[in-house]
N, C-alpha and C positions, 0 to 999 in steps of 0.2 A: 537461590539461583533459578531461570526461567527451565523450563523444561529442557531439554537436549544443548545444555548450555555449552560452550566449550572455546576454553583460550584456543588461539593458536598463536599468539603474538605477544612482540615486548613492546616496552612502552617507554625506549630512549630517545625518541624523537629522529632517530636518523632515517636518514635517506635508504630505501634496500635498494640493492641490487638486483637482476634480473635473477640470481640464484636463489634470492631468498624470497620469493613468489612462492605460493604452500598450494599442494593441489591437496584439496577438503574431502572427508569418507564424503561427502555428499556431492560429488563430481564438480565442486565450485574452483574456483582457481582463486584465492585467498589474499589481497592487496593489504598487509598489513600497516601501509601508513600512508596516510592521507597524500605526500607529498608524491608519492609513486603512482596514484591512480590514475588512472587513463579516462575519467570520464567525468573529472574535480573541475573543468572549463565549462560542462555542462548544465552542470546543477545549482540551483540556488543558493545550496548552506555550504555548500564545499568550493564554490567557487570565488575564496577570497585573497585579499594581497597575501604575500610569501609569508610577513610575520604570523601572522594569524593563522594559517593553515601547518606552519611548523608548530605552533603551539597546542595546534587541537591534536594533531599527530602524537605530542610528547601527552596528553591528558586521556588519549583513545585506546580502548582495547578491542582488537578485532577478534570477532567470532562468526564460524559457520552453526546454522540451525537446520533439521531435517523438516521435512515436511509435517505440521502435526505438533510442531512446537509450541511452546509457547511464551512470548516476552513480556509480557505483564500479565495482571488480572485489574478486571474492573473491582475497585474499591481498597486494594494495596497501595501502604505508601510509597510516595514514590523513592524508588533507587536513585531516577538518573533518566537519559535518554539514550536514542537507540536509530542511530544513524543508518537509513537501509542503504545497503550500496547495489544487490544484488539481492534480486528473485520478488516474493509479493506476500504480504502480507492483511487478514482481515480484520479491522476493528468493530468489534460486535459489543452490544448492549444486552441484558439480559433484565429479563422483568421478573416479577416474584414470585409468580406463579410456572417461572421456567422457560417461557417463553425467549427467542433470539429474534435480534435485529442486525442485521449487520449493515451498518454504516457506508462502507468503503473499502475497497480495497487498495491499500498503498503500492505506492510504485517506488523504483528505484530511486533514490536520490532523497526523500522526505526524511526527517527527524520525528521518531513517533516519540509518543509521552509528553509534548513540546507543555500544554496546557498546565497539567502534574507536576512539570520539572519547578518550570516559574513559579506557580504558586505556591506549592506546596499542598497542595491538596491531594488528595486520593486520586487516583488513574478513574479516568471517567468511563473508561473501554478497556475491551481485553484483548491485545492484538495475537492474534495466532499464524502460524506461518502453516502457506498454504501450497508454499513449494519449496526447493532446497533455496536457502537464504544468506547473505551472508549481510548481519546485523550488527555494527561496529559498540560498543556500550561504553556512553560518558558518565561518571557518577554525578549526582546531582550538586554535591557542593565543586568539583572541579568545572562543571559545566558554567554555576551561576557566577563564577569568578572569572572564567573565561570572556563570558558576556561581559563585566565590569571591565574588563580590560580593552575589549575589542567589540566598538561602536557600529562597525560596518556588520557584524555579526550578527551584534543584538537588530539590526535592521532588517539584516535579513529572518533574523527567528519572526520578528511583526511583521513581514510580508509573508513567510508561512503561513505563521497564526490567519491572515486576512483569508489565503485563500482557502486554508480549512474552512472557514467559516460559510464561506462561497458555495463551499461542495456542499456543507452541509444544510444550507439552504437549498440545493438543488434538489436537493434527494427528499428533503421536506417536502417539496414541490410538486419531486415525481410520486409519491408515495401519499400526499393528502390532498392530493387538487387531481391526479387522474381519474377517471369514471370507471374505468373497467381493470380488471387484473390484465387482460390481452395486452391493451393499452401500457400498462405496467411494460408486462415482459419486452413489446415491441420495444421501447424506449431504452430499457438493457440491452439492449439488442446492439440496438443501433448505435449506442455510446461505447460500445465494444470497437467499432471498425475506428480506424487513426482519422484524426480529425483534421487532418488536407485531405480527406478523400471525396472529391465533388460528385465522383463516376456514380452511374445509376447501373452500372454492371455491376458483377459477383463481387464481392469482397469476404474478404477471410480472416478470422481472427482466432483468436483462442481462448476456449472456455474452461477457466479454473475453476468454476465450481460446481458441486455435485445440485442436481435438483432442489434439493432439501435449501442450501444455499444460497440459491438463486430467491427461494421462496420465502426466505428469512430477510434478503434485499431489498422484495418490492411488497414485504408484505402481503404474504397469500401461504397458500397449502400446498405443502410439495405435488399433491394430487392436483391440483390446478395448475401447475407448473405443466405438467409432466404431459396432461392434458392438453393445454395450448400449445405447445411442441410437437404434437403429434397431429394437432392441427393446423399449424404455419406450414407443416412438411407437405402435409394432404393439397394444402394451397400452392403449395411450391414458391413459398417467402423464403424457406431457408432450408439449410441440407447440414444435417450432422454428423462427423462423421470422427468416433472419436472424444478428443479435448477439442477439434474442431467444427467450428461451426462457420456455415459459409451463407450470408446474407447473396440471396440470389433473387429476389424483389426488393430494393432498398425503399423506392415509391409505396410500394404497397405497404411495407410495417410503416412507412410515414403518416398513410392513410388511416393509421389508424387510431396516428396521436390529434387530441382535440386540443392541445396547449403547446402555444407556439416561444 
């Protein structure tokens, strides 16, 4: 079982009612079946025709994670997949000598393990929750028969699959074609604020991860992290305050990226 694993749900396939909504020890308000969710219209993998969304309902088991969790390990076989419906989770690489990279950090709505599940391969990442979560768990033979049944589905998993792919070209990108660590971090930065925001005013986002984190993201030393933060501040690029961090020259960390 992943670290702070914990049912809180059955698995009949019916419809709940507004009573049977579960508030989680980890302040989550708990949607135990797919067909009840409030945010199934939104998302990719969960927003399918009625048959197919009653059927991943009857195959899903919902669970809350605390912060610090953990739902896979890089190089375990795989379970099954792990539908995030709520909070964030990071998928990090580790090398031999101990070193982390982290990939990514997932957002609401994504299917992690997706790669693992299909194949059969070993977890290529190790996703850890980096806030209270609440990560719904398909086992992998219920999952890959789900797909055989339901075509709209498996299309949607290869249009995941695509744009994981996407990101992880990005991050490739940001990480072996930038010239400087500043450079690095600006570009974290800046992919933090929502991406309708044109304004060259303040914007505001939130920062989940510790230094160390951040430094494992763009490839650098938490001391170089921590350092260039202390000089964006001196410059008045950004203001911290908190898990917040408020981009207050958006032009100038722009100034700083040389790859367009």
């Amino acid at each position: 079982m992943p670290s702070g694993f914990r049912f809180v749900s059955r698995r009949d396939g019916g419809i709940l009612r507004g009573s049977e909504r579960m508030r989680a020890p980890y302040g989550l308000e708990i949607i135990e079946n797919c067909l009840a969710c409030p945010h199934r219209e939104d998302r990719l993998f969960c927003n399918l025709p009625p048959p197919a969304v009653q059927k991943l309902a009857a195959i899903t088991s919902a669970a809350a994670y605390p912060k610090g969790a953990t739902l896979f390990v890089e190089g375990q076989s795989p379970r099954g997949v792990f539908v995030l419906c709520t909070g964030k989770v990071k998928l990090s690489t580790s090398s031999a000598d101990g070193r982390s990279l982290i990939l990514r950090i997932s957002e609401s709505g994504e299917v992690l393990g997706l790669p693992a599940t299909v194949t059969g391969k070993p977890y290529e990442l190790t996703a850890d929750v980096i806030e209270p979560t609440q990560a719904n768990f398909i086992s992998r033979q219920d999952f890959l028969q789900f797909l055989r049944e339901h075509g709209e589905a498996a299309l949607r998993v290869a249009q995941q699959l695509g744009e994981t792919y996407h990101s992880a070209i990005s991050e490739m990108r940001t990480i072996g074609l930038s010239h400087s660590a500043a450079e690095k971090l600006a570009r974290f930065l800046l992919e933090l604020s929502p991406r309708d925001n044109k304004a060259e005013s303040e914007i505001t986002a939130t920062l989940t991860l510790t230094h160390e984190e951040i430094a494992q993201t763009i490839g650098a030393s938490r001391e170089t992290v921590t350092r260039l933060f202390s000089d964006f501040k001196k410059k008045q690029l950004v203001q911290v305050k908190g898990s917040t961090v408020i981009i207050k020259n958006k032009a100038g960390l722009e100034s700083l990226l040389t790859l367009n």
